[in-house]
KEFI-957198 format. One line per 10 residues: for each residue x, y, z of C-alpha. Coordinates in pm, whole numbers. Layout:
// KEFI-957198
X:Y:Z ~ ...
//
This chain:
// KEFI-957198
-6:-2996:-3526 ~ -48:-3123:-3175 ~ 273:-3052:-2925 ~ 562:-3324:-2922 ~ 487:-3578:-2608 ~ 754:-3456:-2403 ~ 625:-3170:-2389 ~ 282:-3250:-2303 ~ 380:-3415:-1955 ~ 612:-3162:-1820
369:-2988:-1566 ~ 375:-2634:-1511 ~ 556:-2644:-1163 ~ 863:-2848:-1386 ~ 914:-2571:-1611 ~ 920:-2323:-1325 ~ 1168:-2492:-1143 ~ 1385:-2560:-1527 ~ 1333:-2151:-1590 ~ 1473:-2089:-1204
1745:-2318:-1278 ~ 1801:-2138:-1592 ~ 1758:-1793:-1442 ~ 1995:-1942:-1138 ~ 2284:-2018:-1403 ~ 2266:-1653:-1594 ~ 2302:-1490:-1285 ~ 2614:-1655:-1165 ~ 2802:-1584:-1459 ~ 2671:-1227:-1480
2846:-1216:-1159 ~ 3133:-1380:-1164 ~ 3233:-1299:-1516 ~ 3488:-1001:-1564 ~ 3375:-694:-1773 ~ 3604:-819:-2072 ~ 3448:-1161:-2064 ~ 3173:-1202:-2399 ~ 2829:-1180:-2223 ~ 2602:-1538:-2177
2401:-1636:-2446 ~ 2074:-1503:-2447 ~ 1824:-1782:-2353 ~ 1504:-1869:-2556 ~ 1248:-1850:-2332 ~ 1102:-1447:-2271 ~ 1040:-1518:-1887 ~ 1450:-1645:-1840 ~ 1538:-1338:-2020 ~ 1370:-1096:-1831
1492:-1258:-1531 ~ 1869:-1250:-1646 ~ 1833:-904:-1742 ~ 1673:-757:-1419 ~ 1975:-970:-1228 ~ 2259:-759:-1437 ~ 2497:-598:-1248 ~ 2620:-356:-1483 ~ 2483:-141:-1753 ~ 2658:-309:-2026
2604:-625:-1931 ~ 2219:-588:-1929 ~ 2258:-410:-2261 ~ 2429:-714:-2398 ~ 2211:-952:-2289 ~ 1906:-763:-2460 ~ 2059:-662:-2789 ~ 2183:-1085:-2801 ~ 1771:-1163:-2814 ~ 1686:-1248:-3152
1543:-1000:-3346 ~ 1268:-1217:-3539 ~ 1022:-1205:-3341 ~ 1112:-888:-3172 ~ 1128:-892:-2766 ~ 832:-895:-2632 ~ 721:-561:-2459 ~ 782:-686:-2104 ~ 1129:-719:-2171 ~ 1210:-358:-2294
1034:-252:-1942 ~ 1269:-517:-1802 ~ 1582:-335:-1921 ~ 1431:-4:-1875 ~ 1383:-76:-1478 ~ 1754:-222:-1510 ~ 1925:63:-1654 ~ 1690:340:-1407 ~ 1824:165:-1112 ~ 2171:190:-1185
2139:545:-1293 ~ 2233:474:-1692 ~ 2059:796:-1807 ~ 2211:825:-2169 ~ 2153:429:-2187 ~ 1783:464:-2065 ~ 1752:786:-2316 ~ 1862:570:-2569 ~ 1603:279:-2494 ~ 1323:469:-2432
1310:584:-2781 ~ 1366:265:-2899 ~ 1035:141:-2754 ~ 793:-23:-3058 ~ 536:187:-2851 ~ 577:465:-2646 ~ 647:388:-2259 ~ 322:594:-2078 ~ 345:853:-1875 ~ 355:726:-1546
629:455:-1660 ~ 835:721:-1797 ~ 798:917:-1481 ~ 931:645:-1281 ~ 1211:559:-1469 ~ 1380:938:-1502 ~ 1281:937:-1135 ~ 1485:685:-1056 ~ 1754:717:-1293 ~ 1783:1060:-1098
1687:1265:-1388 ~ 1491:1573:-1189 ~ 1424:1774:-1452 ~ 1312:1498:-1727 ~ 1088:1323:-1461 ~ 881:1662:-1406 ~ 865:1738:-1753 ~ 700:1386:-1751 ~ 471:1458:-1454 ~ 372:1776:-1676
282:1571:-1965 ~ 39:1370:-1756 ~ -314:1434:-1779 ~ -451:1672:-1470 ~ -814:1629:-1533 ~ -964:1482:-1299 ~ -627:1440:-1087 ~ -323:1293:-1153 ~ -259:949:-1018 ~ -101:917:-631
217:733:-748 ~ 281:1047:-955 ~ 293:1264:-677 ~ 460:975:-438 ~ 779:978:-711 ~ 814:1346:-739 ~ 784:1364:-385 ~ 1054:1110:-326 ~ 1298:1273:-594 ~ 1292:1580:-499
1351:1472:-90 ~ 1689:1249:-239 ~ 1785:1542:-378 ~ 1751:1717:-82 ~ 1495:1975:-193 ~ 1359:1979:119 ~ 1090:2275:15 ~ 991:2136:-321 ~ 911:1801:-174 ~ 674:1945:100
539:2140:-173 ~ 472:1870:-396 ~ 295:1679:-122 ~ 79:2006:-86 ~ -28:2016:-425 ~ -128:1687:-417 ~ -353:1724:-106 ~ -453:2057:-336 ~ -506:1833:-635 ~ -778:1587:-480
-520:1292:-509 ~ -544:1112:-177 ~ -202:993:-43 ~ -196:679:13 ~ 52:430:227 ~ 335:470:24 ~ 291:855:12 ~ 332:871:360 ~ 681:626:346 ~ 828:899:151
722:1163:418 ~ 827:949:740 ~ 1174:853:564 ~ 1254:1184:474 ~ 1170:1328:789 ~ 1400:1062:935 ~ 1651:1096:771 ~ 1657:1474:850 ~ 1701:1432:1210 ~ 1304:1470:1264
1233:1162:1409 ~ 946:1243:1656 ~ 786:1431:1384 ~ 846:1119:1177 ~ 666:883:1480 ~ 372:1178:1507 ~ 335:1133:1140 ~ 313:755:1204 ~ 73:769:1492 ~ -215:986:1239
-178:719:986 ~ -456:479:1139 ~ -738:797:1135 ~ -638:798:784 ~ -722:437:749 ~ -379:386:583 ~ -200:85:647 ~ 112:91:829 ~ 392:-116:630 ~ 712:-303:665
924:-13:502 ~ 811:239:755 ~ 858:9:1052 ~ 1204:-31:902 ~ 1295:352:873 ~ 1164:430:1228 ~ 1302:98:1366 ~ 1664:190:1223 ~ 1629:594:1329 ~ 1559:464:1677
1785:190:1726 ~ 2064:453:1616 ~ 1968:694:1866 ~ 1900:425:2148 ~ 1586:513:2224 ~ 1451:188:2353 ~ 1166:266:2498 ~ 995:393:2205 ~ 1109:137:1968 ~ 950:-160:2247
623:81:2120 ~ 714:65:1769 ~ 787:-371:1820 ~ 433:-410:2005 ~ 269:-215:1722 ~ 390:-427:1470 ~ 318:-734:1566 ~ -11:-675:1772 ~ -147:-426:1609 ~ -69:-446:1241
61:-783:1224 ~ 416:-671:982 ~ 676:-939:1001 ~ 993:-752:1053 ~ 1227:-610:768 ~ 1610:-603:809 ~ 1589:-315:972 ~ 1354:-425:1209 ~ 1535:-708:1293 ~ 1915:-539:1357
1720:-296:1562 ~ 1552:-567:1786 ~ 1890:-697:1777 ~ 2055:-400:1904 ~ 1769:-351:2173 ~ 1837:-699:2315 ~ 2232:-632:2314 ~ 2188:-387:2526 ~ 1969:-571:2762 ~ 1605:-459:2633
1483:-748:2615 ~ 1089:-695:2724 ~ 843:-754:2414 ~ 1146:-913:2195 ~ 1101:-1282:2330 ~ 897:-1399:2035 ~ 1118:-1256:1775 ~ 1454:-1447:1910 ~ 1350:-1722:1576 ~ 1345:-1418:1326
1669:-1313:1464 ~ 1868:-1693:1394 ~ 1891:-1767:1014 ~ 1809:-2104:903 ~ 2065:-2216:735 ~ 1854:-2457:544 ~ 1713:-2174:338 ~ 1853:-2102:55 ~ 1626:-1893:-198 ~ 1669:-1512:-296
1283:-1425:-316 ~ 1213:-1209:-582 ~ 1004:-924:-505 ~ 1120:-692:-786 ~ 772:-492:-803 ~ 823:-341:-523 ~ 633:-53:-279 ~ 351:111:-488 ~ 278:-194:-728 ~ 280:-425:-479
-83:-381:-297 ~ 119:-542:15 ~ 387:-286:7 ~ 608:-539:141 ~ 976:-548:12 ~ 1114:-772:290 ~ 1209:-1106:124 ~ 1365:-1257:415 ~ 1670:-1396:212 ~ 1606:-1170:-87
1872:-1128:-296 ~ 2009:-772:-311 ~ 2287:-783:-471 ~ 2081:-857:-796 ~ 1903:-454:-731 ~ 2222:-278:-619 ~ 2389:3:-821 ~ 2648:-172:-1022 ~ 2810:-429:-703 ~ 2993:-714:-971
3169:-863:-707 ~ 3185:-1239:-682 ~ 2967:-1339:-489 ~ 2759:-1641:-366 ~ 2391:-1582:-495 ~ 2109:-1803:-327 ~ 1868:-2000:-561 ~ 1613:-1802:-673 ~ 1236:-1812:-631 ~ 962:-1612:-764
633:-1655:-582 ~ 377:-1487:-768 ~ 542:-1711:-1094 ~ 556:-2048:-834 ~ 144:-1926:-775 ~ 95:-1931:-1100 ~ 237:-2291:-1195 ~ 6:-2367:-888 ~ -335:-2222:-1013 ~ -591:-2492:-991
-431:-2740:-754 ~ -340:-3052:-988 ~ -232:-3322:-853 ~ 88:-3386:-1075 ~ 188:-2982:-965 ~ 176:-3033:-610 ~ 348:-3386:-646 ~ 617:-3175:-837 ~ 607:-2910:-572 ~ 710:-3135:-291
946:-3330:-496 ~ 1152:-3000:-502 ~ 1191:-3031:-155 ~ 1163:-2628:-59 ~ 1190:-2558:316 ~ 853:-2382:389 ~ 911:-2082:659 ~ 618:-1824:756 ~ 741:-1538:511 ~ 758:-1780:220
386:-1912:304 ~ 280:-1582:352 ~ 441:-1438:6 ~ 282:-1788:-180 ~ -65:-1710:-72 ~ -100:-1347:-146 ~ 14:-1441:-496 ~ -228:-1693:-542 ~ -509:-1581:-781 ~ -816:-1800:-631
-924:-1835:-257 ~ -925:-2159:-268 ~ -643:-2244:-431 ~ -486:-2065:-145 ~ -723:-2276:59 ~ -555:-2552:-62 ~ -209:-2508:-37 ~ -264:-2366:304 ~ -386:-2695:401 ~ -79:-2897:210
167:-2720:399 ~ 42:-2792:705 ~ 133:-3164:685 ~ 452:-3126:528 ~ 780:-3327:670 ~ 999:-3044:793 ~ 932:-2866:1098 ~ 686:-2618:946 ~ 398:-2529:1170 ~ 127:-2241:1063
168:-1912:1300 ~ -20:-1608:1375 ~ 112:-1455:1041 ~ -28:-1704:793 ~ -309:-1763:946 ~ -402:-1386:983 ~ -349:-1393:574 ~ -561:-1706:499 ~ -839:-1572:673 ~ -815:-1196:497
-782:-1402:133 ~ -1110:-1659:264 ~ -1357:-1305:433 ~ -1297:-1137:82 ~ -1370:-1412:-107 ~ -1679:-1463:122 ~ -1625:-1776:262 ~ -1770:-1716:587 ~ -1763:-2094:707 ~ -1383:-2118:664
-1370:-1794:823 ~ -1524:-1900:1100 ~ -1328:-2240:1131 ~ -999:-2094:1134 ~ -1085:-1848:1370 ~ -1241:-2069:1658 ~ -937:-2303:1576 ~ -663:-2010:1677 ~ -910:-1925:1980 ~ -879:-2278:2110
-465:-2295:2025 ~ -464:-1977:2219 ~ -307:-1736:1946 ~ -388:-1422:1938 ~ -464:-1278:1563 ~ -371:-884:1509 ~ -573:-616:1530 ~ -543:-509:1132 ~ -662:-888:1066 ~ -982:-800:1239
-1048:-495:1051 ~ -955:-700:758 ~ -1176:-920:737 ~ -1464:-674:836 ~ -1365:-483:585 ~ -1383:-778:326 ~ -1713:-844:452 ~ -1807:-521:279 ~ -1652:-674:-72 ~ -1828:-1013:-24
-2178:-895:102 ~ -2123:-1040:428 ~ -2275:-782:677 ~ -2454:-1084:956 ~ -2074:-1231:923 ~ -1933:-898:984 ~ -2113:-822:1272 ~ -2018:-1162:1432 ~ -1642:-1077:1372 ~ -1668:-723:1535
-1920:-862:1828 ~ -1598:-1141:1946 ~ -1290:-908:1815 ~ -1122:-901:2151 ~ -1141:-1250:2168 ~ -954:-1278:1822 ~ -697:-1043:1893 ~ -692:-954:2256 ~ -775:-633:2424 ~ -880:-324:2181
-814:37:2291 ~ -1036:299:2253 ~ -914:431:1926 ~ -877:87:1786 ~ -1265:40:1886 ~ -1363:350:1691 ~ -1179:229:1369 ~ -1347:-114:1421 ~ -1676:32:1389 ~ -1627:276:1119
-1506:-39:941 ~ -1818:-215:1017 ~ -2024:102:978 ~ -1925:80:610 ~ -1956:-275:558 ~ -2300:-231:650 ~ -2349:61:422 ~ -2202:-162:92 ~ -2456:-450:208 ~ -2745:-148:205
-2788:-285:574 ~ -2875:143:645 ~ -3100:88:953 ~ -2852:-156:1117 ~ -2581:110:1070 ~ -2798:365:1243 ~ -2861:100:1516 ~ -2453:51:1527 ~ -2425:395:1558 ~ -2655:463:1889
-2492:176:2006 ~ -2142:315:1980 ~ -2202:626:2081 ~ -2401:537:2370 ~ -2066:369:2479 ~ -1825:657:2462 ~ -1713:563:2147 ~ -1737:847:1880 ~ -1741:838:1495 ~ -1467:1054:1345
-1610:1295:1075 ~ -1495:1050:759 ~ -1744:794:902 ~ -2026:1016:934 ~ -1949:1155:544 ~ -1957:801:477 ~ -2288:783:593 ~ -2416:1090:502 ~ -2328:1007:125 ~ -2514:620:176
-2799:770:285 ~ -2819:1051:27 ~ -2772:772:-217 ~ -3043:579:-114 ~ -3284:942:-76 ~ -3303:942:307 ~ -3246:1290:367 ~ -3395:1261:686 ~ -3125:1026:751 ~ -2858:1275:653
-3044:1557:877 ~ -3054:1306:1176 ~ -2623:1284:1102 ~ -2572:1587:1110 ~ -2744:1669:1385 ~ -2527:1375:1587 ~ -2204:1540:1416 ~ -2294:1861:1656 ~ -2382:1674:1942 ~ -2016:1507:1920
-1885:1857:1884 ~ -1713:1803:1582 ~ -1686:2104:1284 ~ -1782:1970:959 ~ -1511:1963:721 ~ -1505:2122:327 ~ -1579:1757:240 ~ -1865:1686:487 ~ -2014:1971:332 ~ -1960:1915:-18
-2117:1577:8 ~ -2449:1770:206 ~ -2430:2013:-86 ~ -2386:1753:-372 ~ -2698:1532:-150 ~ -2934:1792:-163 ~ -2932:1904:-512 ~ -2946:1568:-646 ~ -3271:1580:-437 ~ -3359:1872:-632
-3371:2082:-253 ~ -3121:2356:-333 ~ -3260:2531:-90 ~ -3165:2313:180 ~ -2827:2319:-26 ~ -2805:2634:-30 ~ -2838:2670:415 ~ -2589:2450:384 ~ -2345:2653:182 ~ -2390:2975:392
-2287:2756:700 ~ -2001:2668:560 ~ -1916:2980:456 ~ -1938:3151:800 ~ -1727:2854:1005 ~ -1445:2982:717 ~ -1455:2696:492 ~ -1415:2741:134 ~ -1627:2498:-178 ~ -1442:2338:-418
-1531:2488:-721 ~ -1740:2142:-857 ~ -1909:2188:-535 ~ -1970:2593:-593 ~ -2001:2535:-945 ~ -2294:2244:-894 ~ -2516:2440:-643 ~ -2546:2767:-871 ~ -2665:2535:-1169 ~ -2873:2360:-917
-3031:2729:-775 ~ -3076:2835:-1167 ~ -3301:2536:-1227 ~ -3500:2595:-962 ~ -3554:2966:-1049 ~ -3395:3087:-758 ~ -3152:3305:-1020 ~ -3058:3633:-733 ~ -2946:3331:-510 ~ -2691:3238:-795
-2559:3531:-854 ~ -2547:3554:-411 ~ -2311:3242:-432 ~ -2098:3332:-735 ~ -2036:3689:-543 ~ -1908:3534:-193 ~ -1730:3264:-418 ~ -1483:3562:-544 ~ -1431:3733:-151 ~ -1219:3403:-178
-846:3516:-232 ~ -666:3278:-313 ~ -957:3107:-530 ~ -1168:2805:-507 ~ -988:2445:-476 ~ -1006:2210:-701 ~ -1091:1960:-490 ~ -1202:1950:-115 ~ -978:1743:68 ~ -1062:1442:275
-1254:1136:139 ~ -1554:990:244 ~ -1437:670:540 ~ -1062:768:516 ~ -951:1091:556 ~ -1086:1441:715 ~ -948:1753:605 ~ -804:1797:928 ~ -602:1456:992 ~ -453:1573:632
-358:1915:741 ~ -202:1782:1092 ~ 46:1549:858 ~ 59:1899:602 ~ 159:2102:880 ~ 431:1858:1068 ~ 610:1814:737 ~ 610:2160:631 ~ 719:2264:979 ~ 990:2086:1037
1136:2170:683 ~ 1058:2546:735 ~ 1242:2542:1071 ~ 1551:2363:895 ~ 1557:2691:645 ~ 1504:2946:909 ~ 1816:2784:1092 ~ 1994:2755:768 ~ 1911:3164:697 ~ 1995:3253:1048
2327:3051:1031
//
């Protein structure tokens, strides 16, 4: 039967705005209705409801609103999650309990984890993390939630430990990892350590995010110390290019209230609301779904993810960009005429949230454009632009690329530092390595002057752009280049390398690397040589993997037992049997045993940059207990 007529016109961008309106309705009366009051009627459509029931502010009230569904057909699965999340974040443990085992299929693992986690059930959320599967490793955001749980509890030891055995494990941290770690040493009264933990994060290749600008900028402003947070404001914006939290901006706040007012001048606009915005942008994902890690929504609404807050209140429209994307997706002409019917008043963090939700470059592409020309004031900034062109280099539109970027060198804007890496390093996704090299030849003419550091991570980005375009001679080329300037490869670049080049057979390649990792003075890492080891016997040379081995053993450095476990098969194929048995002897010397993993990763992290961040953590947490003993 085809649909009723009505319901063939109304675009997609209609019914989003009828749902918000909807969603906008549910959650007044959640609020404003008192806990005796019968709870709203459940609404029909699945996306509402989810909506209504993430925006409960009490336990009860998000129960009500579920069990009201009707029961033929059963919720969908999205909306048990829904209440799930709900009832974790305002700590309902017998109601979550309850839910959970009311599931039509069981939550996973990870899920489950989360949800004790945050529901502040310890002991349930590690008998969750147990039942996960170790083999190969469990997943980061496993070890980021126990890490974070047991640091709110104040288990100062178990938290460093669990970051340990996740180093241990083979998992590498990742951005939000290293949130948990800076907060928590913050809020200990380590805030130095915090900032030294901050500083490693770009040899790690991790980016730097909102939420830890926000913990440092808040730990700083409290303590007055100015100085350091004028560092922390220029990093931001030139460096990484993060629009400023909450946090951020009462700290820049504070600075220029007490007459610190150098570096703050372009952020007097962020400091004003405009008090012709009126959405609540929902972000509800959150740090470690989000690949943005951004939970600043500008005017986001709050209240709706507090602990139980039923106050009356005043609750902004609300607006979901990743759902307003959607309604978007393919550009028709009746959406967008929709769109700016609605009259919404289009600020940079809005743009910004729209276009990373969009699914297609182009569609992106052309919304950027539309908003350009709207009536209102709006007026594309350093921001948006610096996302457009990330969301055009990976989708390998070069000529757009290019446009955008000689248009921002004639307005005279300079881009950040992380867009230029960016895009190089979307170069590598696209195939782009001639486009690549044209971005990294004019960087400081994108984004101003580059420090030495910054150069180095610029050309390890390019370095491995070239490498995913098999572009191997040009890297070598790159890398005499570099070098012949001053500026040396860290020893995650040249594993990089070393494991391209053993890909493609060029062992004379790897030789040549290694021999320009001594000449920089560096000491290979367990990594570096587990990637020589693993090289070579693919190659069927175990002897040459077997020179390397003994080197590694006399600079101290222990195999990971794949690595250990790899050469011996490799030496019994190749007859060389007494060898074997050599390496399965010195493997037992070891004491504590083999690792399970080497850690480090090929272009991101060295073993060392991972035990600096390992040793300030554990550090400052073993001083706090020898105080505590001694006290």
């Amino acid at each position: 039967m085809p649909p009723p007529v009505a319901a063939a016109t109304t675009t997609r961008v209609a019914l989003y705005l009828r749902r918000a309106r909807l969603i906008d309705s549910l959650r007044l009366r959640l609020r404003s209705s008192s806990p005796s009051s019968p709870p709203p009627p459940p609404p029909d459509d699945p996306v509402v409801a989810l909506h209504a029931i993430r925006a409960a502010p009490t336990p009860s009230s998000a129960l009500s609103l579920f069990r009201a569904l009707p029961s033929a057909p059963p919720p969908p699965l999205p909306l048990y999650h829904a209440l799930a999340a709900r009832l974790a974040s305002l700590a309902a443990l017998p109601d979550l309990r309850a839910h959970l085992a009311s599931f039509p299929l069981p939550a996973p693992p990870l899920a489950r984890l989360r949800l004790l986690a945050a529901a502040g059930d310890r002991a349930a959320a590690l008998e969750a993390l147990g039942s996960l599967p170790a083999a190969p490793r469990r997943p980061a955001e496993a070890h980021n939630v126990v890490i974070e749980l047991h640091a709110r509890d104040g288990d100062h030891g178990a938290a460093v430990e669990a970051f340990r055995g996740m180093v241990r494990e083979g998992a590498l941290p990742n951005a939000r990892t290293y949130t948990v770690v800076i907060a928590h040493l913050a809020s200990a009264g380590f805030v130095d350590q915090a900032l030294e933990v901050f500083r490693v994060l770009p040899s790690l290749r991790v980016r730097r995010t909102t939420r830890q600008y926000n913990v440092l900028a808040e730990a700083l402003a409290a303590a007055e110390r100015f100085d350091q947070l004028r560092w922390l404001v220029r990093e931001m914006a030139a460096v990484d290019g993060v629009m400023p939290g909450p946090q951020m901006r009462a700290a820049i706040a504070a600075m220029r209230g007490a007459g610190h007012i150098d570096g703050t001048e372009d952020f007097v606009e962020e400091l004003s609301p405009n008090a012709r915005i009126g959405y609540a942008v929902d972000d509800v994902e959150g740090e470690g779904v989000s690949e943005e890690e951004d939970d600043d929504n500008g005017d986001a609404n709050h209240g709706d993810r507090d602990r139980g807050n039923s106050e009356k209140q005043s609750l902004k429209p609300w607006l979901d960009p990743r759902e307003l994307a959607r309604a978007l997706d393919g550009w028709d002409p009746r959406e967008v005429a929709d769109l700016e019917a609605a009259g919404l008043v289009w600020t940079p963090r809005l743009v910004c949230k729209l276009l990373r939700a969009f699914k297609k470059a182009e569609t992106a592409w052309e919304f950027f454009c539309w908003v350009a020309c709207r009536p209102g004031g709006f007026a594309h900034d350093r921001h948006t632009v610096a996302r457009m062109v990330a969301i055009l280099a990976r989708a390998g539109h070069v000529e757009l690329v290019e446009r955008l970027l000689a248009k921002v060198r004639a307005d005279g804007i300079l881009l950040p530092f992380a867009t230029v890496r960016l895009v190089i390093d979307f170069y590598g996704l696209s195939k782009k390595a001639d486009a690549a090299t044209r971005v990294f030849r004019e960087a400081e003419s994108i984004c101003g002057p580059i420090s030495r550091p910054n150069l180095a991570l610029l050309c390890s980005s390019l370095l491995r752009t070239m490498a995913k375009c098999r572009r191997a001679l040009d890297a070598m080329d790159l890398l005499e280049e570099m070098m012949a300037r001053g500026v040396l490869p860290d020893l995650q670049t040249f594993s990089g390398l070393m494991e391209h080049l053993a890909g493609a057979g060029d062992l004379k390649g790897v030789h040549r690397l290694l021999g320009l990792v001594r000449q920089c003075e560096l000491q290979p890492d367990g990594y570096m040589y587990s990637v020589l080891v693993r090289a070579y016997c693919k190659r069927e040379r175990a002897a040459l993997a077997l020179r390397v081995f003994d080197e590694m053993r006399a600079a101290g450095v222990a195999p990971d037992a794949p690595t250990k476990a790899l050469l011996v098969k490799s030496l019994w194929r190749e007859g060389k049997l007494r060898e074997a048995a050599l390496v399965e002897e010195r493997c037992e010397d070891v004491a504590s045993g083999l690792p399970e993993a080497s850690p480090g990763h090929v272009w991101t992290a060295s073993a060392a940059d991972l035990k600096k961040v390992l040793d300030i953590y554990s550090g400052c947490f073993a001083q706090l207990a020898a105080q505590a003993g001694t006290g």
